[in-house]
C-alpha positions in Angstrom: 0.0 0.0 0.0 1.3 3.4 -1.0 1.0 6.3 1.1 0.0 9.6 -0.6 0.5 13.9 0.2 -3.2 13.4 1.4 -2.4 11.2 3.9 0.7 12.8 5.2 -1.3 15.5 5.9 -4.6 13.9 7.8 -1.7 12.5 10.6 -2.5 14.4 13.5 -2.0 14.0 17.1 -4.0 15.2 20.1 -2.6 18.6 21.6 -3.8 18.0 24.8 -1.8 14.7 25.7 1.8 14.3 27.1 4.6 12.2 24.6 7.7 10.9 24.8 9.9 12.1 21.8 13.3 10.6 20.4 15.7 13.5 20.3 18.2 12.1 17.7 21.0 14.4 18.7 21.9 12.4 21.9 19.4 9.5 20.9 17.3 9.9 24.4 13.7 10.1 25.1 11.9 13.8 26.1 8.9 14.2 27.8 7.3 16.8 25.3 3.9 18.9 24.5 2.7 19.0 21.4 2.6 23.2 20.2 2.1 23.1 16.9 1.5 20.7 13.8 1.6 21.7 10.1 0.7 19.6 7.3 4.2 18.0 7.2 5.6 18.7 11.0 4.9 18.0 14.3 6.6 20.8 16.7 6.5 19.4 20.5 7.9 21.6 23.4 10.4 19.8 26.1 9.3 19.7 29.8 12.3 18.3 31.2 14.3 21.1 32.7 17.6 19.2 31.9 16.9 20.0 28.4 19.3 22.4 26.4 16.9 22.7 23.8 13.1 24.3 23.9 11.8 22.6 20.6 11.8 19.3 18.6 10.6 19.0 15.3 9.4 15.8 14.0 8.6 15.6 10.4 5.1 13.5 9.7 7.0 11.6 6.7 9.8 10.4 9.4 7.1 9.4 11.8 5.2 7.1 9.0 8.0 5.8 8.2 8.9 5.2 12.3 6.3 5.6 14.9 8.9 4.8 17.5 9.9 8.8 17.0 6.9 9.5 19.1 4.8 7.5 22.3 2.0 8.8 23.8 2.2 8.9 27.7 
């Protein structure tokens, strides 16, 4: 089954739910918040304090392809 631009786009995830995101800098899991999503990007927010960074970005086509990138907690 092929996937299509369509489809890409209808992935969505709920805003109002916690995740753990893979951060493939340092290749650790981040608790994050979900800000924003596009038609093409998910942009989560880090909660852990020990975190240099603010943001991770997520693309949806990565995520298709690996649904390990993001877990709901």
């Amino acid at each position: 089954m092929s996937i299509t631009i369509d489809d890409i786009r209808k992935i969505f995830l709920d805003t109002n739910k916690k995740y753990m995101v893979k951060d493939n800098s340092n290749l650790r899991r981040l608790e994050c918040c979900l800000t924003q999503q596009t038609d093409f990007l998910f942009i989560f927010t880090c909660t852990q304090e020990s975190y240099e960074k603010n943001k991770i970005c997520i693309s949806k086509i990565d995520y298709y392809l690996n649904h390990n990138l993001i877990k709901e907690i």
